[in-house]
mmCIF file of the N, C-alpha and C atoms, coordinates in Angstrom:
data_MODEL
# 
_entry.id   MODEL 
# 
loop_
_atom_site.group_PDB 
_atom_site.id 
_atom_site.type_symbol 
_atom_site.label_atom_id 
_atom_site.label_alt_id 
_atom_site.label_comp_id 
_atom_site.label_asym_id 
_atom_site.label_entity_id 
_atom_site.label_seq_id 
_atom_site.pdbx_PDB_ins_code 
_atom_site.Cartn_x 
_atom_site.Cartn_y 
_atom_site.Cartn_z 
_atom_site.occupancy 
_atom_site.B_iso_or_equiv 
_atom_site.pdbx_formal_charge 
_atom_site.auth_seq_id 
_atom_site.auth_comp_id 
_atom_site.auth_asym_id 
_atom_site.auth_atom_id 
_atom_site.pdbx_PDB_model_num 
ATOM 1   N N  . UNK A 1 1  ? 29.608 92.660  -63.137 1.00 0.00 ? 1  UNK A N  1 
ATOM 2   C CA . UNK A 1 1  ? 30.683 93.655  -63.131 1.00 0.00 ? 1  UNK A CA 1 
ATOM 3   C C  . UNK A 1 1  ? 30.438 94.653  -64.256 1.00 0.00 ? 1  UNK A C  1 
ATOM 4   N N  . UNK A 1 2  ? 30.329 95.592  -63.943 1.00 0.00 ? 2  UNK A N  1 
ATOM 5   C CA . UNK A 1 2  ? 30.716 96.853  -64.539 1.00 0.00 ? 2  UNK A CA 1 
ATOM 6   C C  . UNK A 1 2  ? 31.676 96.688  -65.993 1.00 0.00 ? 2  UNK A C  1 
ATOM 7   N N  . UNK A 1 3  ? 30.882 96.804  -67.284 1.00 0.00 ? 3  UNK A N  1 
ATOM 8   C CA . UNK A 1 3  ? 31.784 96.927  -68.495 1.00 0.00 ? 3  UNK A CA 1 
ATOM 9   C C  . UNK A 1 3  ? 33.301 97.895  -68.221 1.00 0.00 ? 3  UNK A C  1 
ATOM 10  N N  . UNK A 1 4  ? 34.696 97.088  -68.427 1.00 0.00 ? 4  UNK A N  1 
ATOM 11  C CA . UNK A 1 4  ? 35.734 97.658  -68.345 1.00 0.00 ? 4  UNK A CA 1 
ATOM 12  C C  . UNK A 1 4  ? 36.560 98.464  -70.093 1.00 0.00 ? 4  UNK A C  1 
ATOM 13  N N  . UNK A 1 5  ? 36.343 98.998  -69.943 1.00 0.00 ? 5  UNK A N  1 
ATOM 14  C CA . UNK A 1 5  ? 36.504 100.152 -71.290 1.00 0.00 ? 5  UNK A CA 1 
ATOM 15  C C  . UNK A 1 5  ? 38.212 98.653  -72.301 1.00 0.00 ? 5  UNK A C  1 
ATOM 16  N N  . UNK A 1 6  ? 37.847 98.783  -73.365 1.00 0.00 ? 6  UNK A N  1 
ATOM 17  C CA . UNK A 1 6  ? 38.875 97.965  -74.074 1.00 0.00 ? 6  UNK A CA 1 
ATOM 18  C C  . UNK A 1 6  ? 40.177 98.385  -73.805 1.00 0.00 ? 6  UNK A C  1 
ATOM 19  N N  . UNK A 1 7  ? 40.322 99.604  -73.099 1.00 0.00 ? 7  UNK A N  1 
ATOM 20  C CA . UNK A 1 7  ? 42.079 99.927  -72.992 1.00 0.00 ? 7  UNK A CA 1 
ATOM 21  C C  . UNK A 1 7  ? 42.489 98.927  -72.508 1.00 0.00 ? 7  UNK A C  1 
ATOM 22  N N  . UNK A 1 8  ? 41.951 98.256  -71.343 1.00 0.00 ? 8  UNK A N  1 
ATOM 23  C CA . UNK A 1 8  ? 42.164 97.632  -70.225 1.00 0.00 ? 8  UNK A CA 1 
ATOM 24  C C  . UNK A 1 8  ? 42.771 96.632  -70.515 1.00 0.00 ? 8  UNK A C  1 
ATOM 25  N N  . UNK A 1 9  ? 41.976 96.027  -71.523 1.00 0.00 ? 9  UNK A N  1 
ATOM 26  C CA . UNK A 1 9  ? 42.605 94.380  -71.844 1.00 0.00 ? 9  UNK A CA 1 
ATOM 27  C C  . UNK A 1 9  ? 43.903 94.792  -73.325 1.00 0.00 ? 9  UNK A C  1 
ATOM 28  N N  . UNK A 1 10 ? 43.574 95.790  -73.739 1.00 0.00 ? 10 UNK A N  1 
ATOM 29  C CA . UNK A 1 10 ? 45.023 96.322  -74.598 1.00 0.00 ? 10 UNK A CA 1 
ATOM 30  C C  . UNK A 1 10 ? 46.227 96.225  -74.018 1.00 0.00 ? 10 UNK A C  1 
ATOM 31  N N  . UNK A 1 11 ? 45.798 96.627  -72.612 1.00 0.00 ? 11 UNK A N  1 
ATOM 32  C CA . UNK A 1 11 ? 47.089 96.625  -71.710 1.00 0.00 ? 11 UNK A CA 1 
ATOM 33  C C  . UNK A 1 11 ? 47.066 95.718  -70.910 1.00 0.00 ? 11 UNK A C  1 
ATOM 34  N N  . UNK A 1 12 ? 46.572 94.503  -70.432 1.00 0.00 ? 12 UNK A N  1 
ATOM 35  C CA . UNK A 1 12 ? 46.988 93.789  -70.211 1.00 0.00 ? 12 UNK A CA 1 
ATOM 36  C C  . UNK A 1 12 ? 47.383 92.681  -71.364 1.00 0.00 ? 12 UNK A C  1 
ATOM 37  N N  . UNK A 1 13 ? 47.176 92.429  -72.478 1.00 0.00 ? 13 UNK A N  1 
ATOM 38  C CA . UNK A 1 13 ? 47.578 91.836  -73.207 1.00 0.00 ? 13 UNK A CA 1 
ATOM 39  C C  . UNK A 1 13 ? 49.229 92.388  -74.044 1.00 0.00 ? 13 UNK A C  1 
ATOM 40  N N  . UNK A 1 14 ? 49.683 93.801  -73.366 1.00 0.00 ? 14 UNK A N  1 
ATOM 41  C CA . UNK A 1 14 ? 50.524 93.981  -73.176 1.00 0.00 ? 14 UNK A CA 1 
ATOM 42  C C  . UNK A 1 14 ? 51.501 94.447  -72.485 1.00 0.00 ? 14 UNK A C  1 
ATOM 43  N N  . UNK A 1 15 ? 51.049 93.643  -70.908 1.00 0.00 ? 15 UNK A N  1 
ATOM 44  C CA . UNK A 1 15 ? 51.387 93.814  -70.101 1.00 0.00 ? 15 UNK A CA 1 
ATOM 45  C C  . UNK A 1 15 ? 51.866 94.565  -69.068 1.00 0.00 ? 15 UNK A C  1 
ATOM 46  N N  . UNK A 1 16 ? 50.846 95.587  -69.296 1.00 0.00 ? 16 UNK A N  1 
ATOM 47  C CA . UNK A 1 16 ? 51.448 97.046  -69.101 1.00 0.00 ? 16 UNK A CA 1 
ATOM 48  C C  . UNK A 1 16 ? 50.468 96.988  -67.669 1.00 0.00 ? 16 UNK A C  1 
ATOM 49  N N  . UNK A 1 17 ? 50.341 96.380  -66.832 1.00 0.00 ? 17 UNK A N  1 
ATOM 50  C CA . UNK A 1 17 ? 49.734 96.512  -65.306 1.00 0.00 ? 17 UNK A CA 1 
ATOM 51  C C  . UNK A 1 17 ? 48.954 97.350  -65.055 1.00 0.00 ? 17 UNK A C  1 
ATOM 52  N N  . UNK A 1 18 ? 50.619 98.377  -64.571 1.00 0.00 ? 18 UNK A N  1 
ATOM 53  C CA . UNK A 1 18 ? 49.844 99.718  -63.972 1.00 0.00 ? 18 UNK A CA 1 
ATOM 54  C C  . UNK A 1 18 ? 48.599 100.468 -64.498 1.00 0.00 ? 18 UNK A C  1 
ATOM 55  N N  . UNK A 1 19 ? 48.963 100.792 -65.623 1.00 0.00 ? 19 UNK A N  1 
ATOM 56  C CA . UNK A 1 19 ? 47.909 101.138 -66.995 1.00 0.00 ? 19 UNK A CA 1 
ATOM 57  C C  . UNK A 1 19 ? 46.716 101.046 -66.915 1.00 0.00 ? 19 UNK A C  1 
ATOM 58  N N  . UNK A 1 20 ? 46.447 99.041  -66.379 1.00 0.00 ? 20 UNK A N  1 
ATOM 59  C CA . UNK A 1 20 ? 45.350 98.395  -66.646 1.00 0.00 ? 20 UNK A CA 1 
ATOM 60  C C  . UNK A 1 20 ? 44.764 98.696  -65.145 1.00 0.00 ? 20 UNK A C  1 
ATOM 61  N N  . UNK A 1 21 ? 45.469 98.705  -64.191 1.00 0.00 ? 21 UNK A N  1 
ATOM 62  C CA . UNK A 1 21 ? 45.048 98.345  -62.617 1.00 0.00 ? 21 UNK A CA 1 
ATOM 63  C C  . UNK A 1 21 ? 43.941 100.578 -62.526 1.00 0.00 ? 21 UNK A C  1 
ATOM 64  N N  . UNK A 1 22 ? 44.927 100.985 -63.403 1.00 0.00 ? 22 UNK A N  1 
ATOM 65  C CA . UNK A 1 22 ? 44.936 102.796 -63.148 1.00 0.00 ? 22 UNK A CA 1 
ATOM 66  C C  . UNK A 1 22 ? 43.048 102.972 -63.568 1.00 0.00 ? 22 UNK A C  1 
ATOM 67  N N  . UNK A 1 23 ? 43.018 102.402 -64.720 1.00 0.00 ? 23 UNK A N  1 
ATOM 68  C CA . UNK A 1 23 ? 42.068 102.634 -65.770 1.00 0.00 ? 23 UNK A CA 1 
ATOM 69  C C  . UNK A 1 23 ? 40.593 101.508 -64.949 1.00 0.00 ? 23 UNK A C  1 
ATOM 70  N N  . UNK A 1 24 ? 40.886 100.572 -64.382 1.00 0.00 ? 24 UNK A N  1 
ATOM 71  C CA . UNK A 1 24 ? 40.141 99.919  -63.726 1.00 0.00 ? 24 UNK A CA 1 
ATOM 72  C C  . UNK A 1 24 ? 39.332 100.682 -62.342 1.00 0.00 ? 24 UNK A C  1 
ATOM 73  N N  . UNK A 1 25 ? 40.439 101.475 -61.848 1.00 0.00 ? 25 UNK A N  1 
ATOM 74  C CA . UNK A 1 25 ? 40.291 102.039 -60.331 1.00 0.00 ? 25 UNK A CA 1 
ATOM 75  C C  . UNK A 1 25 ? 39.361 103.258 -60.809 1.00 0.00 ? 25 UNK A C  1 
ATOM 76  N N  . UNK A 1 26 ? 39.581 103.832 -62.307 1.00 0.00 ? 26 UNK A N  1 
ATOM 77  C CA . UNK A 1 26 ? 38.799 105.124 -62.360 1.00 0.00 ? 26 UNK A CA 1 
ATOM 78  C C  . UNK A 1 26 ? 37.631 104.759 -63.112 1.00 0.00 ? 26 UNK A C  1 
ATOM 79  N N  . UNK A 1 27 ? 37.509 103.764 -63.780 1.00 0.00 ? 27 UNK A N  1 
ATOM 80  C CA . UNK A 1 27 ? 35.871 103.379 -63.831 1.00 0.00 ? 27 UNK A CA 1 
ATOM 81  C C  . UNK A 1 27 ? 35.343 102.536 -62.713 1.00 0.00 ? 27 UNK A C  1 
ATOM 82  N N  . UNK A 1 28 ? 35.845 101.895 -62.288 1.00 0.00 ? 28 UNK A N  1 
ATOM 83  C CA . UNK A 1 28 ? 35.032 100.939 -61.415 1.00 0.00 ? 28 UNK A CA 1 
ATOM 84  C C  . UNK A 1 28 ? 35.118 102.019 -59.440 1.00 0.00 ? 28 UNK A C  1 
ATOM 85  N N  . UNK A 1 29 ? 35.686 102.721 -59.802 1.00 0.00 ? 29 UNK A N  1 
ATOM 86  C CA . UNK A 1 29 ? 35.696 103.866 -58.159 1.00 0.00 ? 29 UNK A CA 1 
ATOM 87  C C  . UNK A 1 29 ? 36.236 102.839 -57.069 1.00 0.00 ? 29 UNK A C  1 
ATOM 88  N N  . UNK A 1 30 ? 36.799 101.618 -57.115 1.00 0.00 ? 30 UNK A N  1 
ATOM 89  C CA . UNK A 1 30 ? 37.547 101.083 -56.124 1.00 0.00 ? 30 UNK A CA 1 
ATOM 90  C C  . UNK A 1 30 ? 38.837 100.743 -55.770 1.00 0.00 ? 30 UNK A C  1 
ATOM 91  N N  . UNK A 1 31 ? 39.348 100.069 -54.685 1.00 0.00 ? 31 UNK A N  1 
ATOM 92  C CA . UNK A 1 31 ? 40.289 100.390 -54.238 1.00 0.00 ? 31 UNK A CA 1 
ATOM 93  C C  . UNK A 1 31 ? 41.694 99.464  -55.120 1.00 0.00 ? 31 UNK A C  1 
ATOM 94  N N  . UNK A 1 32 ? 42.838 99.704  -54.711 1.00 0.00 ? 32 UNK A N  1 
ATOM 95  C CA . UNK A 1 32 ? 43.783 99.229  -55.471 1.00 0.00 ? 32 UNK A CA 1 
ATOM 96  C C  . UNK A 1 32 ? 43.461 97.403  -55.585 1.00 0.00 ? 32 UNK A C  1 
ATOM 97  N N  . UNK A 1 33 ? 43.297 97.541  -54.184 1.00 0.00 ? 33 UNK A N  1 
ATOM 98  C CA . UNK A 1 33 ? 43.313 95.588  -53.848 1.00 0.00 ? 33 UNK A CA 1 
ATOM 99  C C  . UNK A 1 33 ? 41.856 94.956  -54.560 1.00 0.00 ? 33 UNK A C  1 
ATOM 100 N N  . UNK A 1 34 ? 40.844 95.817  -55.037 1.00 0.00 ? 34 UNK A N  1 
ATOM 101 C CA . UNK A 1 34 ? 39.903 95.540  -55.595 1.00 0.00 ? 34 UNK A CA 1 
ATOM 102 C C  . UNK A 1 34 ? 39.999 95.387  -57.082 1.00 0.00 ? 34 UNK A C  1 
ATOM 103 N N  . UNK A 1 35 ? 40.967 96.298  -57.508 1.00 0.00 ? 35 UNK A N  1 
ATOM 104 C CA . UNK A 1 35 ? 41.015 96.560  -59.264 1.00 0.00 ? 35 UNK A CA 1 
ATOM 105 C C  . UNK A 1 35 ? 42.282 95.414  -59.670 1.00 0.00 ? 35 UNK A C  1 
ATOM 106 N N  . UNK A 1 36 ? 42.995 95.095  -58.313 1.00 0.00 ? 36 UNK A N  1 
ATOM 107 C CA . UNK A 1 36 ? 44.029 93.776  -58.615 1.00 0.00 ? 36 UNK A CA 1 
ATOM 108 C C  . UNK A 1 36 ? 43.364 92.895  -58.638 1.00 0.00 ? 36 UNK A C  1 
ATOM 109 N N  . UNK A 1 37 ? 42.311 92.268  -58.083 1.00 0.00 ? 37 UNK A N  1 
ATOM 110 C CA . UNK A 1 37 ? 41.313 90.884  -58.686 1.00 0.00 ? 37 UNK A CA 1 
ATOM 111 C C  . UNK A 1 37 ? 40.213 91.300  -59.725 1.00 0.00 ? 37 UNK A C  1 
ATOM 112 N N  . UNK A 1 38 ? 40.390 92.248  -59.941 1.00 0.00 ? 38 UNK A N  1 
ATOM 113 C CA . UNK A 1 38 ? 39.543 92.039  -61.632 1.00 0.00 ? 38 UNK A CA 1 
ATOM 114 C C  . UNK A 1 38 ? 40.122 92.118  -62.626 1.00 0.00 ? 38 UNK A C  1 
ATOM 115 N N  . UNK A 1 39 ? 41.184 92.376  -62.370 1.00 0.00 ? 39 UNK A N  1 
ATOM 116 C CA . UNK A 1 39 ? 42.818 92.811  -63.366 1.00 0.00 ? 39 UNK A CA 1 
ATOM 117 C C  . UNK A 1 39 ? 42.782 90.657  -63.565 1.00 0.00 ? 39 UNK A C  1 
ATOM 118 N N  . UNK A 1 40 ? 43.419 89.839  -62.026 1.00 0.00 ? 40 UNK A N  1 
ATOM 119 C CA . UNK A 1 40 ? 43.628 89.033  -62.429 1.00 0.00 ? 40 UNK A CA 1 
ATOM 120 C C  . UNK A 1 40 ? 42.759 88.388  -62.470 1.00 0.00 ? 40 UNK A C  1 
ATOM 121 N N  . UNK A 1 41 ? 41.079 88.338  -62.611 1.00 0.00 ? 41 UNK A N  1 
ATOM 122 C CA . UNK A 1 41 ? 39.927 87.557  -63.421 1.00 0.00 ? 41 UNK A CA 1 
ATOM 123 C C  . UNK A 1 41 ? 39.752 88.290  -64.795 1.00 0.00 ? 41 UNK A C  1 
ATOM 124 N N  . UNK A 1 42 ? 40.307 89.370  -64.732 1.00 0.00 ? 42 UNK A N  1 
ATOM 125 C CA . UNK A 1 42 ? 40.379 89.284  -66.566 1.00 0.00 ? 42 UNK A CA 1 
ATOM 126 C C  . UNK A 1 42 ? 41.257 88.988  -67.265 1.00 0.00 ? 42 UNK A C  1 
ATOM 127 N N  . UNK A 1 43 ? 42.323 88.937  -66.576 1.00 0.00 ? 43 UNK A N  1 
ATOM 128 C CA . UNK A 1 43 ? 43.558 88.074  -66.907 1.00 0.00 ? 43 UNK A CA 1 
ATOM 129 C C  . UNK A 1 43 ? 43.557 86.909  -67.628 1.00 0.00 ? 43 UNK A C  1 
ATOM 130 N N  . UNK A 1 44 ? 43.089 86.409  -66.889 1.00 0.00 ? 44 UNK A N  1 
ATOM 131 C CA . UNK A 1 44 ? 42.791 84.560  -66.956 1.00 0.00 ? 44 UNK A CA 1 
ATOM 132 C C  . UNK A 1 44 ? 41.802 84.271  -67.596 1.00 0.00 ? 44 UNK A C  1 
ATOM 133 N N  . UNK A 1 45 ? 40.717 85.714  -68.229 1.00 0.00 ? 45 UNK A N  1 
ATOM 134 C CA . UNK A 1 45 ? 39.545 85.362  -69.083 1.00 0.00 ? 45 UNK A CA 1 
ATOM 135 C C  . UNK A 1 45 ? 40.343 85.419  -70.506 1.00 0.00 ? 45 UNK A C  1 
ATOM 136 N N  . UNK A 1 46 ? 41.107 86.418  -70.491 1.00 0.00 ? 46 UNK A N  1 
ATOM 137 C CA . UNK A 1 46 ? 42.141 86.556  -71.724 1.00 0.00 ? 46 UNK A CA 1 
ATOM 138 C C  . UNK A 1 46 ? 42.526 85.380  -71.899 1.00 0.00 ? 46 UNK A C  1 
ATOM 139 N N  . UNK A 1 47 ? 43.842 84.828  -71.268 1.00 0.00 ? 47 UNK A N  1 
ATOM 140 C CA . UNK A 1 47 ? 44.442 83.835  -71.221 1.00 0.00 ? 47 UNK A CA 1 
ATOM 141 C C  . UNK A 1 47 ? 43.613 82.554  -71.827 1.00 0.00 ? 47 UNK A C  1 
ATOM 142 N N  . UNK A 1 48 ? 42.403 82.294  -71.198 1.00 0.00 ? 48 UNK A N  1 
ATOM 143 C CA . UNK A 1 48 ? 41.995 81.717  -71.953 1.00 0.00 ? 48 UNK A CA 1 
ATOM 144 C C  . UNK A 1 48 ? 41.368 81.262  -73.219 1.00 0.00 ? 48 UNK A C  1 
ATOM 145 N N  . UNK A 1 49 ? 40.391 82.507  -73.578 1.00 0.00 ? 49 UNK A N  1 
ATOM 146 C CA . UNK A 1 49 ? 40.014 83.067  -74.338 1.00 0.00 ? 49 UNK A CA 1 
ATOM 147 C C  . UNK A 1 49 ? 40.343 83.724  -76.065 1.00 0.00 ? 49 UNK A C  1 
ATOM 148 N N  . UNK A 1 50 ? 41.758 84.342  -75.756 1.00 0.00 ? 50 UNK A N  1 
ATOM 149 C CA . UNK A 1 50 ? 42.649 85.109  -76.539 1.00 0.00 ? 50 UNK A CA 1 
ATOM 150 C C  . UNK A 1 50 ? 44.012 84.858  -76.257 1.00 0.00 ? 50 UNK A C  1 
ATOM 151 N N  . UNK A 1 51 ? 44.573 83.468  -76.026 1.00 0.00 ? 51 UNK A N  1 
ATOM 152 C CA . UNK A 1 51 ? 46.213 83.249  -76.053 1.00 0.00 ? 51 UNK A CA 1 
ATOM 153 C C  . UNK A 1 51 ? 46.935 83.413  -76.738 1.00 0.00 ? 51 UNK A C  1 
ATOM 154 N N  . UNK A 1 52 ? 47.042 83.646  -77.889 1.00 0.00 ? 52 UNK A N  1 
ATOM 155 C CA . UNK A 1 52 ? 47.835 84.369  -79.012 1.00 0.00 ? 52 UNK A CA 1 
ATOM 156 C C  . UNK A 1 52 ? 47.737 85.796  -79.451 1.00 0.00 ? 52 UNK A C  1 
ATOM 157 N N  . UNK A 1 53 ? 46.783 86.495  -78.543 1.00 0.00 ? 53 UNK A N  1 
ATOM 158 C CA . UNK A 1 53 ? 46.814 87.888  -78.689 1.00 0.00 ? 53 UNK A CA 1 
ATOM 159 C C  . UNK A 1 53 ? 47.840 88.628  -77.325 1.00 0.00 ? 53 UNK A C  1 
ATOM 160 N N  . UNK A 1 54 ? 48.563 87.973  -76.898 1.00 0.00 ? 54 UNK A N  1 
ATOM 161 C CA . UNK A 1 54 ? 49.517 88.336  -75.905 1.00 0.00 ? 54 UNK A CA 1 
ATOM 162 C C  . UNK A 1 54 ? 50.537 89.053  -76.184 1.00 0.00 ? 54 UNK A C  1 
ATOM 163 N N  . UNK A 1 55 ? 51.031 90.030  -76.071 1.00 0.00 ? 55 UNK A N  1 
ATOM 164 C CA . UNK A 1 55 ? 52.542 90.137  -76.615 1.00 0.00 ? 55 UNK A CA 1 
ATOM 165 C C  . UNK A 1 55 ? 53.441 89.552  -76.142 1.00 0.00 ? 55 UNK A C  1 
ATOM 166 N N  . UNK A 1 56 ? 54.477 89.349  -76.515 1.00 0.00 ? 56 UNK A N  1 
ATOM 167 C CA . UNK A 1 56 ? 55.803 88.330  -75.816 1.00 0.00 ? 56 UNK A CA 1 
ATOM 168 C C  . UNK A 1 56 ? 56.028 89.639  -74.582 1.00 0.00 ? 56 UNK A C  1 
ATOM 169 N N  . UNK A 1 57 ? 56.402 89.012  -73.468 1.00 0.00 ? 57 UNK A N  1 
ATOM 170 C CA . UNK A 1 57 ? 57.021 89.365  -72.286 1.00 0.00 ? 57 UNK A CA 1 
ATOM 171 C C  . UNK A 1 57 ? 58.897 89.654  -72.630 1.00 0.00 ? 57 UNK A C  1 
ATOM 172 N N  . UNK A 1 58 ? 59.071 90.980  -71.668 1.00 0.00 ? 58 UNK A N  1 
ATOM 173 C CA . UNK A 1 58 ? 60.541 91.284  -71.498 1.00 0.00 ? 58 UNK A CA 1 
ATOM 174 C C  . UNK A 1 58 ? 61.243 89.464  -71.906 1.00 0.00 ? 58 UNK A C  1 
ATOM 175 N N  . UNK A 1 59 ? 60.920 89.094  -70.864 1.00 0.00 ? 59 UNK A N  1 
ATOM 176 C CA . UNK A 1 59 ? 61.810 87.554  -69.958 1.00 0.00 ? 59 UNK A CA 1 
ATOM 177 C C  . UNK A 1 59 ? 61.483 86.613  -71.337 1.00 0.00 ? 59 UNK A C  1 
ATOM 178 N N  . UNK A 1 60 ? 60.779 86.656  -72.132 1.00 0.00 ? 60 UNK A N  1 
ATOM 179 C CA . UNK A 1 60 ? 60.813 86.115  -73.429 1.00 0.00 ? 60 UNK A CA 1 
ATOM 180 C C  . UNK A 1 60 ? 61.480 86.434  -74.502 1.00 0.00 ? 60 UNK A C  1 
ATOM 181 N N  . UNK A 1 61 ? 61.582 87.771  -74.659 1.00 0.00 ? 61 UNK A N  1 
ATOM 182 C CA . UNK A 1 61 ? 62.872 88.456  -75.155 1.00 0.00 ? 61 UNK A CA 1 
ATOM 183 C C  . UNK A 1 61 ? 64.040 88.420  -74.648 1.00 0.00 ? 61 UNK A C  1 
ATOM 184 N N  . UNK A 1 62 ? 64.140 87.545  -73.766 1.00 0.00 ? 62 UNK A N  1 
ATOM 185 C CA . UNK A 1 62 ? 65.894 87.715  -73.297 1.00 0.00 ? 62 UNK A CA 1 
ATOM 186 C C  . UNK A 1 62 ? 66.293 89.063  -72.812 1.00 0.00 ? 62 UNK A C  1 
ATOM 187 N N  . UNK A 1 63 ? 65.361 90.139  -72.633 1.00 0.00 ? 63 UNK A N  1 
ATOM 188 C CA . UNK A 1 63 ? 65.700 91.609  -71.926 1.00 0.00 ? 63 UNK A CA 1 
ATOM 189 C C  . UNK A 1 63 ? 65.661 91.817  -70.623 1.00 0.00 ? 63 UNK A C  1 
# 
């Protein structure tokens, strides 16, 4: 896979989706349903990887 520029995982580590799915689709030139499974295999590389670099979620804040 194609190096994904660091915004990417900035924003998913703060959960900012769209952001990450937007920035995926314009380097990698594919389609939405394509940049949603590399969104969630980098997801889960985070997750594992970097679990305390997450920001707390709304629903963790009680917002």
């Amino acid at each position: 896979m194609e190096q994904l520029p660091e915004s990417v995982d900035r924003d998913i580590l703060r959960h900012r989706t769209v952001a990450a799915i937007a920035t995926i689709r314009e380097t990698l030139g594919c389609s939405i349903h394509q940049a949603v499974d590399v969104l969630a295999k980098r997801h889960e590389e985070l997750r594992r990887d970097r679990p305390g670099d997450f920001e707390p979620s709304r629903d963790q804040h009680g917002g």
